[in-house]
PDB file of N, CA, C and O in Angstrom:
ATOM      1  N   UNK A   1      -6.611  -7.278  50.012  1.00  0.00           N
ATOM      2  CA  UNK A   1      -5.897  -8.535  49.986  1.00  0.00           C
ATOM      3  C   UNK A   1      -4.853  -8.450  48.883  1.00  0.00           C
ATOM      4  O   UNK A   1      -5.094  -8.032  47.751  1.00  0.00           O
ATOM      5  N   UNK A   2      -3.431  -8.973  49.402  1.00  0.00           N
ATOM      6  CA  UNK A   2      -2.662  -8.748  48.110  1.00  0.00           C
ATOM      7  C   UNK A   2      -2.575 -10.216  47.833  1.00  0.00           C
ATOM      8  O   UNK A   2      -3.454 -10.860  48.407  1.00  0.00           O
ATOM      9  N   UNK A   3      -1.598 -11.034  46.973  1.00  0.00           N
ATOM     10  CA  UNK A   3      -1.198 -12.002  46.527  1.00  0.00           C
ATOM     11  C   UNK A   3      -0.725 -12.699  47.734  1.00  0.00           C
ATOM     12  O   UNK A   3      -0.972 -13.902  47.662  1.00  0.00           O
ATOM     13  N   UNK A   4       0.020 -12.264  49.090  1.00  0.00           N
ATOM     14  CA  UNK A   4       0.843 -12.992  49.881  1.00  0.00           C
ATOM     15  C   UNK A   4       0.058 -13.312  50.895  1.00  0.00           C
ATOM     16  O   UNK A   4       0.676 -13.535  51.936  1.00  0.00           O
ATOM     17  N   UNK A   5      -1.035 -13.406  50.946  1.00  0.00           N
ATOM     18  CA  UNK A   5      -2.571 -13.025  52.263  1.00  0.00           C
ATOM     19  C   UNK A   5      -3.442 -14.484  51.890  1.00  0.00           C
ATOM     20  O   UNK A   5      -4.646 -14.446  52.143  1.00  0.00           O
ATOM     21  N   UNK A   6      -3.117 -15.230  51.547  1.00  0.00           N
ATOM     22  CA  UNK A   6      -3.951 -16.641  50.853  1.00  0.00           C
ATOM     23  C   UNK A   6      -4.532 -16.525  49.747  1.00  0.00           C
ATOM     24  O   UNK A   6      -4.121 -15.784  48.854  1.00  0.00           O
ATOM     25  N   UNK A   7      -5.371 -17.110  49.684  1.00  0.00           N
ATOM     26  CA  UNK A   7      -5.982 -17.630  48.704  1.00  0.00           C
ATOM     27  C   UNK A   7      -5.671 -18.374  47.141  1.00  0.00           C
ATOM     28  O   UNK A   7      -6.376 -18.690  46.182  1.00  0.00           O
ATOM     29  N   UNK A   8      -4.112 -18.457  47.500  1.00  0.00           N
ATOM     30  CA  UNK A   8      -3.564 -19.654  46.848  1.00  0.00           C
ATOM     31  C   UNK A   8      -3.796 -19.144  45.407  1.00  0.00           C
ATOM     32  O   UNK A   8      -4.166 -17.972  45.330  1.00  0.00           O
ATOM     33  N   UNK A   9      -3.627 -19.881  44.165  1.00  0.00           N
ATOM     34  CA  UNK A   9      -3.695 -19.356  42.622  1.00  0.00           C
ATOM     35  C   UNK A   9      -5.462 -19.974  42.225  1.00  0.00           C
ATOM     36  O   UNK A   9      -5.553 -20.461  41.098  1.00  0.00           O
ATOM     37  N   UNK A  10      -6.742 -19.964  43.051  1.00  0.00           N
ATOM     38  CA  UNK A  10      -8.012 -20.000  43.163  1.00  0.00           C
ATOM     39  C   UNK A  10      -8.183 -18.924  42.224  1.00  0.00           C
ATOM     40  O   UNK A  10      -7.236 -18.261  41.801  1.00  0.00           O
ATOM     41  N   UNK A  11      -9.324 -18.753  41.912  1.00  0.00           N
ATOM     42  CA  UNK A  11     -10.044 -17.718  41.396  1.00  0.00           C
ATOM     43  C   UNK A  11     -11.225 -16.432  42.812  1.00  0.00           C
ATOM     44  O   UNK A  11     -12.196 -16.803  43.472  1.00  0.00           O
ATOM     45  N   UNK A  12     -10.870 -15.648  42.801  1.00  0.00           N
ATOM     46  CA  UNK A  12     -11.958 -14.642  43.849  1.00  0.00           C
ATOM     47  C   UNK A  12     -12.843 -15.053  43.792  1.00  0.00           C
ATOM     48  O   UNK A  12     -12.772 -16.168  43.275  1.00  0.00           O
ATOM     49  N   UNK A  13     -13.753 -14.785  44.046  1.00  0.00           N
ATOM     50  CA  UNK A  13     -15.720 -14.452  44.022  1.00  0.00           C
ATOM     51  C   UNK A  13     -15.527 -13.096  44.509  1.00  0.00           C
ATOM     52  O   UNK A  13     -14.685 -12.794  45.354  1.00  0.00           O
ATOM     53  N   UNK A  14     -16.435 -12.187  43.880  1.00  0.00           N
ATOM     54  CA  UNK A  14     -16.075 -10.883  44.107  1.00  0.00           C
ATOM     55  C   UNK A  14     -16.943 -10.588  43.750  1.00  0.00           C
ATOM     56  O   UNK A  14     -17.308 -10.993  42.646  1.00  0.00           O
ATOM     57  N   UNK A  15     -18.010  -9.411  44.781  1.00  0.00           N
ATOM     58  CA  UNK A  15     -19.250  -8.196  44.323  1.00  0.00           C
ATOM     59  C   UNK A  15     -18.841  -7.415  44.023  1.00  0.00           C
ATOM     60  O   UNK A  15     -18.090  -6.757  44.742  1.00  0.00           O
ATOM     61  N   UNK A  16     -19.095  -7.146  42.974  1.00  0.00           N
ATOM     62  CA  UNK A  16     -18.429  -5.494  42.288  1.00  0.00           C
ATOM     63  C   UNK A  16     -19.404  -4.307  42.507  1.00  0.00           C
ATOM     64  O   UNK A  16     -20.543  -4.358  42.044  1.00  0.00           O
ATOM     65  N   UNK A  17     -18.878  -3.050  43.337  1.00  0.00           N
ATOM     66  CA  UNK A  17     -19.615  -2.090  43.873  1.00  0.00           C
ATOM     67  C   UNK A  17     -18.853  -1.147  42.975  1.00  0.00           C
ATOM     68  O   UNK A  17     -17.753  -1.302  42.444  1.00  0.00           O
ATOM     69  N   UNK A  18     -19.822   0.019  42.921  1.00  0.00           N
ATOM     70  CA  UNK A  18     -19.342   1.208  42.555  1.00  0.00           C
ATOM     71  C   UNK A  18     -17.870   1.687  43.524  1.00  0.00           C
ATOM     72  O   UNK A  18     -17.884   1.993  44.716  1.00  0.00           O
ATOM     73  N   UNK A  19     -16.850   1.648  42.756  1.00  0.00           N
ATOM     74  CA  UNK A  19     -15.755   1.961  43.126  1.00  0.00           C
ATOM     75  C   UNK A  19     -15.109   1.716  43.938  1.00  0.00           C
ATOM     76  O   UNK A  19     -14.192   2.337  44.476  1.00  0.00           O
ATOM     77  N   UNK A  20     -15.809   0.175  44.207  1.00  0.00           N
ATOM     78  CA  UNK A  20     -14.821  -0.747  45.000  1.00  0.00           C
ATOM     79  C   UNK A  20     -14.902  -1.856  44.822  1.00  0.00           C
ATOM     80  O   UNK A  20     -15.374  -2.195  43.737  1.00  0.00           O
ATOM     81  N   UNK A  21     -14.529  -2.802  45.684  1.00  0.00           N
ATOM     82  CA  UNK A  21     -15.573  -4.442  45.912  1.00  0.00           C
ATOM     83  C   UNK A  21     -15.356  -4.677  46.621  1.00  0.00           C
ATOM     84  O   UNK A  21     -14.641  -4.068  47.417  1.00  0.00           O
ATOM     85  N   UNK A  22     -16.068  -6.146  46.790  1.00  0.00           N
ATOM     86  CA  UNK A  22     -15.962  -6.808  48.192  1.00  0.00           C
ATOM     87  C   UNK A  22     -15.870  -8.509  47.623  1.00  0.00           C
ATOM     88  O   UNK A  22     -16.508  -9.043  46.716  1.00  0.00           O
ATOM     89  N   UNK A  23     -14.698  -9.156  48.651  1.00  0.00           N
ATOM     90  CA  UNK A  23     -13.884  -9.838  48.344  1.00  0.00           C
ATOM     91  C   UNK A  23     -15.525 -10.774  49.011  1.00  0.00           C
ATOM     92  O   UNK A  23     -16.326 -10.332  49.835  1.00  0.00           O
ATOM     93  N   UNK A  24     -15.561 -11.949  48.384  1.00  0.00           N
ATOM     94  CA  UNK A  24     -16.637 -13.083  49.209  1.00  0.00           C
ATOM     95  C   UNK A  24     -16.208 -14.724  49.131  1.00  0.00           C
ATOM     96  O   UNK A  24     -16.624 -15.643  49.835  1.00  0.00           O
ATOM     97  N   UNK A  25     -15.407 -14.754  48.226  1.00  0.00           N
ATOM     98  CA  UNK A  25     -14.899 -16.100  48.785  1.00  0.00           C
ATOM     99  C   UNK A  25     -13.003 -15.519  47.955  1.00  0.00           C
ATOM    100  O   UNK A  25     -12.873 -15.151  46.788  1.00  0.00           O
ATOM    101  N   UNK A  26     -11.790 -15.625  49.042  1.00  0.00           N
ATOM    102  CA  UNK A  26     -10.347 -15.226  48.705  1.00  0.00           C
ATOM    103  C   UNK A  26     -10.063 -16.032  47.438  1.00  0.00           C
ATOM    104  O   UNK A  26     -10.412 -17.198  47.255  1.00  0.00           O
ATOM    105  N   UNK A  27      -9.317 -15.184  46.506  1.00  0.00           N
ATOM    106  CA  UNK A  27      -8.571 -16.269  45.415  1.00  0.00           C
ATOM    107  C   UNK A  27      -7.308 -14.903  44.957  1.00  0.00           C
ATOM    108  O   UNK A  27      -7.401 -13.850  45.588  1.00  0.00           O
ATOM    109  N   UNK A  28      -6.442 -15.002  44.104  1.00  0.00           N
ATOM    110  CA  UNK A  28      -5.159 -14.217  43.533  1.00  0.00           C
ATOM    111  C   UNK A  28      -6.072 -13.500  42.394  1.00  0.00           C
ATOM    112  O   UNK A  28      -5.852 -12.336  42.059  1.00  0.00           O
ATOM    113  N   UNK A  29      -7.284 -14.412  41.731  1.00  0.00           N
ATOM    114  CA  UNK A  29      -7.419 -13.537  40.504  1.00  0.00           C
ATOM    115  C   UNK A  29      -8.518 -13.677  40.289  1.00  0.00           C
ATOM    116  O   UNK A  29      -9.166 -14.591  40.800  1.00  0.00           O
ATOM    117  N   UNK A  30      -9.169 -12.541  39.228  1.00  0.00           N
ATOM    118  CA  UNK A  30     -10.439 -13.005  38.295  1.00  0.00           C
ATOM    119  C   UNK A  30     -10.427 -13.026  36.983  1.00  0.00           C
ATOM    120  O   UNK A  30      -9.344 -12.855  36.424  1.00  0.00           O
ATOM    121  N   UNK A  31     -11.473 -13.214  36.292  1.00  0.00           N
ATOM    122  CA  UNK A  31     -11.008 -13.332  34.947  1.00  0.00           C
ATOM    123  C   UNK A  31     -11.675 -12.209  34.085  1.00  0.00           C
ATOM    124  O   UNK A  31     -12.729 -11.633  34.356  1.00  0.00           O
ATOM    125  N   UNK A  32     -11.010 -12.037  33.186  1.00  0.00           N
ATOM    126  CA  UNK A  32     -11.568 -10.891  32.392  1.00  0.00           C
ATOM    127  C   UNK A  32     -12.873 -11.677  31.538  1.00  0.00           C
ATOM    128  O   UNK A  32     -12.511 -12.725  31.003  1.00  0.00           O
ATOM    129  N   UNK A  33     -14.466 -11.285  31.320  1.00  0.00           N
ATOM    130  CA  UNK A  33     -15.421 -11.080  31.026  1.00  0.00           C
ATOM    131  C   UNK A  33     -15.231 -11.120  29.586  1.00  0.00           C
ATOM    132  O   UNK A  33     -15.963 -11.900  28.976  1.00  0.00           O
ATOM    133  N   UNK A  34     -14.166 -10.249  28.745  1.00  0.00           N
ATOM    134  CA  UNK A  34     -14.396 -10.448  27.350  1.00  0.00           C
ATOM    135  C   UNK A  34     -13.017 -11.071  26.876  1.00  0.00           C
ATOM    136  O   UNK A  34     -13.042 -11.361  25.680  1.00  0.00           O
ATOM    137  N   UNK A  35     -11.862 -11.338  27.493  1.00  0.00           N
ATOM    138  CA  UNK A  35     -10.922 -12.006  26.730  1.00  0.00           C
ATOM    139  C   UNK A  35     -10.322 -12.892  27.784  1.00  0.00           C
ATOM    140  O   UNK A  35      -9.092 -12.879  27.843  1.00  0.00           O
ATOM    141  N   UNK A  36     -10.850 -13.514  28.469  1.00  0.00           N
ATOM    142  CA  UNK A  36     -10.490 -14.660  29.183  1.00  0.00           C
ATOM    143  C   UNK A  36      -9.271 -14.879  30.381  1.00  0.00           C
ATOM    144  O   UNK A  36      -9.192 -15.863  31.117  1.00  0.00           O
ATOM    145  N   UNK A  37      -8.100 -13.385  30.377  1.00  0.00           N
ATOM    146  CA  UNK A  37      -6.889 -12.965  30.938  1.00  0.00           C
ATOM    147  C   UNK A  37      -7.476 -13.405  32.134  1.00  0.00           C
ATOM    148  O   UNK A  37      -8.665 -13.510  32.434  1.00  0.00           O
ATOM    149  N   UNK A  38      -6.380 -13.665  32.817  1.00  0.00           N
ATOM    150  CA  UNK A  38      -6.671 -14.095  34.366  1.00  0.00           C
ATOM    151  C   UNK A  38      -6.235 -12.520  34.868  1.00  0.00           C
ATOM    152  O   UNK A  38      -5.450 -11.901  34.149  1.00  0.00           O
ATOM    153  N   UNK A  39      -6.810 -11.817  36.245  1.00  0.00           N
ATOM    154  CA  UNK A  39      -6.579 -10.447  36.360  1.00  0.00           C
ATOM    155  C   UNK A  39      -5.840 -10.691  37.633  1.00  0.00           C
ATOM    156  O   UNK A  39      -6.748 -10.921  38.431  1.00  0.00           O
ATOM    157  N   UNK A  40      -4.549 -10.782  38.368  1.00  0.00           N
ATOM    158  CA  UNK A  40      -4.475 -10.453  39.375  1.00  0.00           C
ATOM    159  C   UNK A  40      -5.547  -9.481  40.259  1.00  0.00           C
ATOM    160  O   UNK A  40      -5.906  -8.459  39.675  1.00  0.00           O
ATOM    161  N   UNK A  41      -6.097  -9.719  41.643  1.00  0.00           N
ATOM    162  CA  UNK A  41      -6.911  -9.330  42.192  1.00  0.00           C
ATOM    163  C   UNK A  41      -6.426  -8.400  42.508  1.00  0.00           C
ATOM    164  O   UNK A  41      -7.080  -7.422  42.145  1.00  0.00           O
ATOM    165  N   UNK A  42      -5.333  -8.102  43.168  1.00  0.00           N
ATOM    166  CA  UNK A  42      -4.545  -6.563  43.161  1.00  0.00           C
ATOM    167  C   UNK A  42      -3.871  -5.502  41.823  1.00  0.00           C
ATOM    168  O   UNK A  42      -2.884  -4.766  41.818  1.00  0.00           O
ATOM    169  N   UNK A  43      -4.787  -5.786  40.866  1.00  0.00           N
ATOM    170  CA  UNK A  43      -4.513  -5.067  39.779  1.00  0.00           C
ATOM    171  C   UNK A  43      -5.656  -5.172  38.983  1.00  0.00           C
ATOM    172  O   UNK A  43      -5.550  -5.095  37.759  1.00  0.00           O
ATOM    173  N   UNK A  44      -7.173  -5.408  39.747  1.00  0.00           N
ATOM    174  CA  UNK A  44      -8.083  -5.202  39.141  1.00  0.00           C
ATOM    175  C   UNK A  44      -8.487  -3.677  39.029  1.00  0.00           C
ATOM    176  O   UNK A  44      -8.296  -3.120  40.110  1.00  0.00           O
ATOM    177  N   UNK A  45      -8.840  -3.075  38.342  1.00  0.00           N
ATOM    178  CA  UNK A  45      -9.331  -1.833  38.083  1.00  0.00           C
ATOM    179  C   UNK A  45     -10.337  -1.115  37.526  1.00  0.00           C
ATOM    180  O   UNK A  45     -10.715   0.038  37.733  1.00  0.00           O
ATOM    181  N   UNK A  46     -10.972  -2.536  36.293  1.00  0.00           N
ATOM    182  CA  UNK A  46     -12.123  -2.043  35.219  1.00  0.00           C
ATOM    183  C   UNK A  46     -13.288  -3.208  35.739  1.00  0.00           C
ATOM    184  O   UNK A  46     -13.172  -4.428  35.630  1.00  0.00           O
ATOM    185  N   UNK A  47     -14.096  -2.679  36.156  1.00  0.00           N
ATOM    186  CA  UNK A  47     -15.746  -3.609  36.276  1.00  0.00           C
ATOM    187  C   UNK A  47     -16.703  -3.213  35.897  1.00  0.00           C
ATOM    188  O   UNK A  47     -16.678  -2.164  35.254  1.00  0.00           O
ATOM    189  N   UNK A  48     -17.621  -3.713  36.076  1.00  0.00           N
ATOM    190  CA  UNK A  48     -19.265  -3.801  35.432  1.00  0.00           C
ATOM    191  C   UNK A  48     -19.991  -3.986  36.603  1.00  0.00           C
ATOM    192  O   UNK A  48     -19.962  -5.127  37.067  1.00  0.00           O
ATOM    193  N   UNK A  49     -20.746  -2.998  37.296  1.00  0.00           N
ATOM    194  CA  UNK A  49     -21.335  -3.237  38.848  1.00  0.00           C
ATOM    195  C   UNK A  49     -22.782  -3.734  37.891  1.00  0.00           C
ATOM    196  O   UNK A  49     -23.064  -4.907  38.134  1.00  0.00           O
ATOM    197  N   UNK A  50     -23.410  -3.294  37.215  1.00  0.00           N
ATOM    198  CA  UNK A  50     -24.450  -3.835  36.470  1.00  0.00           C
ATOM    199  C   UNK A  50     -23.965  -5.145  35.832  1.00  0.00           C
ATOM    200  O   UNK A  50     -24.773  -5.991  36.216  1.00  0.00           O
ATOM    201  N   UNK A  51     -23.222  -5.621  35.198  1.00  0.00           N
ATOM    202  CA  UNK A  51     -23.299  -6.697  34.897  1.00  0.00           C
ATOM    203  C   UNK A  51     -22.162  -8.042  35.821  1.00  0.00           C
ATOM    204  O   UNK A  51     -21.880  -9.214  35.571  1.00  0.00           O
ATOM    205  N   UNK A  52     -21.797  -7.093  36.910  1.00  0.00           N
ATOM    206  CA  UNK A  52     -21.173  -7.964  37.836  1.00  0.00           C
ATOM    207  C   UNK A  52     -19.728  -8.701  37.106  1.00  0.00           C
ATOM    208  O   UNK A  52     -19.547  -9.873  37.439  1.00  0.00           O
ATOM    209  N   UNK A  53     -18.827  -8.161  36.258  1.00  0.00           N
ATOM    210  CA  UNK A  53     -18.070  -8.514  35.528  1.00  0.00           C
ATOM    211  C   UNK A  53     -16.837  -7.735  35.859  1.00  0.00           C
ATOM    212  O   UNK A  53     -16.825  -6.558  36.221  1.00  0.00           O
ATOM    213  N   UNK A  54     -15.614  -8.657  35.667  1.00  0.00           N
ATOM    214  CA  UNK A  54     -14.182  -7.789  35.730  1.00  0.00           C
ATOM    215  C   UNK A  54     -13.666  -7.546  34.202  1.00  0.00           C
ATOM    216  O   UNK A  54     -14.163  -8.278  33.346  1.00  0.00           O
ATOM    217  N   UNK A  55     -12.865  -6.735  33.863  1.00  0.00           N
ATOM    218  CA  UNK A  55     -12.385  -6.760  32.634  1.00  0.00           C
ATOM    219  C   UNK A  55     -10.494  -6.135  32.722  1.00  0.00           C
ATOM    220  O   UNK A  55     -10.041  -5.206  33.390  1.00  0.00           O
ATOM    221  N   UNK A  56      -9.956  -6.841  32.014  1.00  0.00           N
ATOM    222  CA  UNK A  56      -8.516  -6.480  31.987  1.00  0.00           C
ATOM    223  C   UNK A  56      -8.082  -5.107  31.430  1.00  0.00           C
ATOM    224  O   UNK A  56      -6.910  -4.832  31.691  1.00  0.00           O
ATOM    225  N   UNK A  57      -8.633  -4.364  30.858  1.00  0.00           N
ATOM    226  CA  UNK A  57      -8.125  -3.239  30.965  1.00  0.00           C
ATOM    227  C   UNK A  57      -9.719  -1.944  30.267  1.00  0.00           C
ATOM    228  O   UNK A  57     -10.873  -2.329  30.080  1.00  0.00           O
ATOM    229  N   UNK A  58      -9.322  -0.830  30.094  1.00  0.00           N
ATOM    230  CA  UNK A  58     -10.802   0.052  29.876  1.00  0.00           C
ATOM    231  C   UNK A  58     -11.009  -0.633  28.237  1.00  0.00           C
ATOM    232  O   UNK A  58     -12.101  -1.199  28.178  1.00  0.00           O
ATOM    233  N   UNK A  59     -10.427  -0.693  27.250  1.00  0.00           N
ATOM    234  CA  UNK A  59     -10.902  -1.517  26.136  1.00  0.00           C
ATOM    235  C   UNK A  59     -11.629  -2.587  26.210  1.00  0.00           C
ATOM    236  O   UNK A  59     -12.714  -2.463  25.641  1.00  0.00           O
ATOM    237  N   UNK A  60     -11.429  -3.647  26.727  1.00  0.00           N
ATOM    238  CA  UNK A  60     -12.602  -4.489  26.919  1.00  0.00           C
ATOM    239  C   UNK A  60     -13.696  -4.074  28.115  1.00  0.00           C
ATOM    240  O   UNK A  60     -14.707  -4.709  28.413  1.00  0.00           O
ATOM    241  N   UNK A  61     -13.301  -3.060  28.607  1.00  0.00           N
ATOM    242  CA  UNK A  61     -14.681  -2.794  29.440  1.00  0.00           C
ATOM    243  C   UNK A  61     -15.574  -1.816  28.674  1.00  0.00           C
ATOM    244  O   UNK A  61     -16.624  -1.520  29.244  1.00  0.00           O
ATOM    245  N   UNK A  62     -15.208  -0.954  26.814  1.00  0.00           N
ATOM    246  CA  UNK A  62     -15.615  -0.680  26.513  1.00  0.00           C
ATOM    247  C   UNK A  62     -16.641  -1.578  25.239  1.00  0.00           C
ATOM    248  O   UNK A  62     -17.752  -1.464  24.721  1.00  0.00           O
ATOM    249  N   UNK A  63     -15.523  -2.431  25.175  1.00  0.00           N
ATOM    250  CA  UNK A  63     -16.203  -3.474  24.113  1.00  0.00           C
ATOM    251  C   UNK A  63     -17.438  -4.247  24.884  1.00  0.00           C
ATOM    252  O   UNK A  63     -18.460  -4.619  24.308  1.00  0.00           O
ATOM    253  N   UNK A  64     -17.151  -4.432  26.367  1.00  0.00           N
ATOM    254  CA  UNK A  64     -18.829  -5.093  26.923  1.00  0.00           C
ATOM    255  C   UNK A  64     -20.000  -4.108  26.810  1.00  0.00           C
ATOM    256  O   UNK A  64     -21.157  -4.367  26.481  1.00  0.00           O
ATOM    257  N   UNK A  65     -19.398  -2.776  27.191  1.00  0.00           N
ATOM    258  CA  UNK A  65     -20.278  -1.634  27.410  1.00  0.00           C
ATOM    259  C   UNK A  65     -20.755  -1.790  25.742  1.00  0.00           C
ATOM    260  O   UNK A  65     -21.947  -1.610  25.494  1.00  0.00           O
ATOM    261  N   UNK A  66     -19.882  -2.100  24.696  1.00  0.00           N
ATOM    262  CA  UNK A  66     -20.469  -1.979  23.320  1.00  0.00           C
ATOM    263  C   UNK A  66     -21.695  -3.051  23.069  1.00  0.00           C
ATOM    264  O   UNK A  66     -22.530  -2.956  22.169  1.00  0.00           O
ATOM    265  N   UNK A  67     -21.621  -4.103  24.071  1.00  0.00           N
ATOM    266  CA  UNK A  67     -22.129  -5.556  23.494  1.00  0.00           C
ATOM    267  C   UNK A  67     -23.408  -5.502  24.291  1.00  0.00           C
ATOM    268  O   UNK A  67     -24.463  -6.028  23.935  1.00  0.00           O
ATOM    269  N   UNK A  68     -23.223  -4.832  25.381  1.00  0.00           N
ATOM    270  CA  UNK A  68     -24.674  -4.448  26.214  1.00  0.00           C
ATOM    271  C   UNK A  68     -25.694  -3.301  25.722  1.00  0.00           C
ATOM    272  O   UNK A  68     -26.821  -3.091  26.172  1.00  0.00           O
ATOM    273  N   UNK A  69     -25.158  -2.743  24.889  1.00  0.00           N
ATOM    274  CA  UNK A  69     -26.011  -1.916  23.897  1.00  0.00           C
ATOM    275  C   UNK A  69     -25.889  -0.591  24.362  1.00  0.00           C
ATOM    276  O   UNK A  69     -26.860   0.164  24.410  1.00  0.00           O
ATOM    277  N   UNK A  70     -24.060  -0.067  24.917  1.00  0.00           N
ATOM    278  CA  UNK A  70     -24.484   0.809  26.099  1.00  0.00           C
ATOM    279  C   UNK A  70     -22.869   2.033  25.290  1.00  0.00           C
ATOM    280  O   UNK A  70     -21.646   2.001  25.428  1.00  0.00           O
ATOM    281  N   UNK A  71     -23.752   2.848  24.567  1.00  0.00           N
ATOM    282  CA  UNK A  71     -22.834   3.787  23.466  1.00  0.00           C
ATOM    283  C   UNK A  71     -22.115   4.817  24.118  1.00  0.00           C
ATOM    284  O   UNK A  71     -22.664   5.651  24.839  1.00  0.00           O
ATOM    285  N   UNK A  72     -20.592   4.770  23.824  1.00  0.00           N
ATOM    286  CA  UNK A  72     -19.917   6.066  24.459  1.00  0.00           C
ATOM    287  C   UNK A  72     -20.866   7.217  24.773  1.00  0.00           C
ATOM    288  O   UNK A  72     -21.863   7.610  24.168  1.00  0.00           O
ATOM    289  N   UNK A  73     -20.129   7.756  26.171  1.00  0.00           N
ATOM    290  CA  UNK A  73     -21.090   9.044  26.277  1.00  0.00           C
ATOM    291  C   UNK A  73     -22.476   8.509  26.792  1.00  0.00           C
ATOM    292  O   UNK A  73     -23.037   9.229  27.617  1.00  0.00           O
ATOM    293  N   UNK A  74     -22.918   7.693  26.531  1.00  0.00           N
ATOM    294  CA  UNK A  74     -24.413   7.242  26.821  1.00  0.00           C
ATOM    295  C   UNK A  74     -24.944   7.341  27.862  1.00  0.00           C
ATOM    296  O   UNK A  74     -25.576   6.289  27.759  1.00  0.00           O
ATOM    297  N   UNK A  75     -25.330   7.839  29.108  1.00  0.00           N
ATOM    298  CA  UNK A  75     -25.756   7.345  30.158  1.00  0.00           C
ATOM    299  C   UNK A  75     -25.742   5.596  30.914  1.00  0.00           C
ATOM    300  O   UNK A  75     -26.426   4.702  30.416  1.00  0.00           O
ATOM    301  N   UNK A  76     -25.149   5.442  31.738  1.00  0.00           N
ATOM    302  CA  UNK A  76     -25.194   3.915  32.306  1.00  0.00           C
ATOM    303  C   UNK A  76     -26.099   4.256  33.224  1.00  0.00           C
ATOM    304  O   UNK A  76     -26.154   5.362  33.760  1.00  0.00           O
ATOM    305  N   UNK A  77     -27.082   3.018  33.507  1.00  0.00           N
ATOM    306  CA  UNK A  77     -28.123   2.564  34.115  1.00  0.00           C
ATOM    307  C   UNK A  77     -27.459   2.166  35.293  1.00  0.00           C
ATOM    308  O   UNK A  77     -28.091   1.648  36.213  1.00  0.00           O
TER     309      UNK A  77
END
């Protein structure tokens, strides 16, 4: 879904899968998990399939990975 396909300036609902997702209710955006950025849905790129979260760029997807107790290099669950 890009921006011109509906879902109006809504927010997504979105399952986050390993290296993809799946769209469940249409919106333009989601929000980033640790700094609040609204993410265009066609320029999402960084998630959390374990904690079901979007994040605006790999820095805050490292700072959640920091806050979940989950250390560079570390193995993810």
């Amino acid at each position: 879904m890009n921006r011109f396909e509906g879902g109006g300036s809504r927010e997504a609902k979105i399952r986050y899968l390993d290296g993809d997702y799946q769209i469940l209710a249409p919106g333009s955006y989601v929000t980033c998990a640790m700094t609040g950025t609204t993410i265009p849905v066609d320029e999402l790129r960084y998630w959390s399939v374990a904690r079901q979260e979007a994040y605006i760029d790999a820095s805050a997807s490292l700072e959640a990975d920091k806050r979940a107790g989950i250390l560079p290099n570390q193995k993810r669950a």
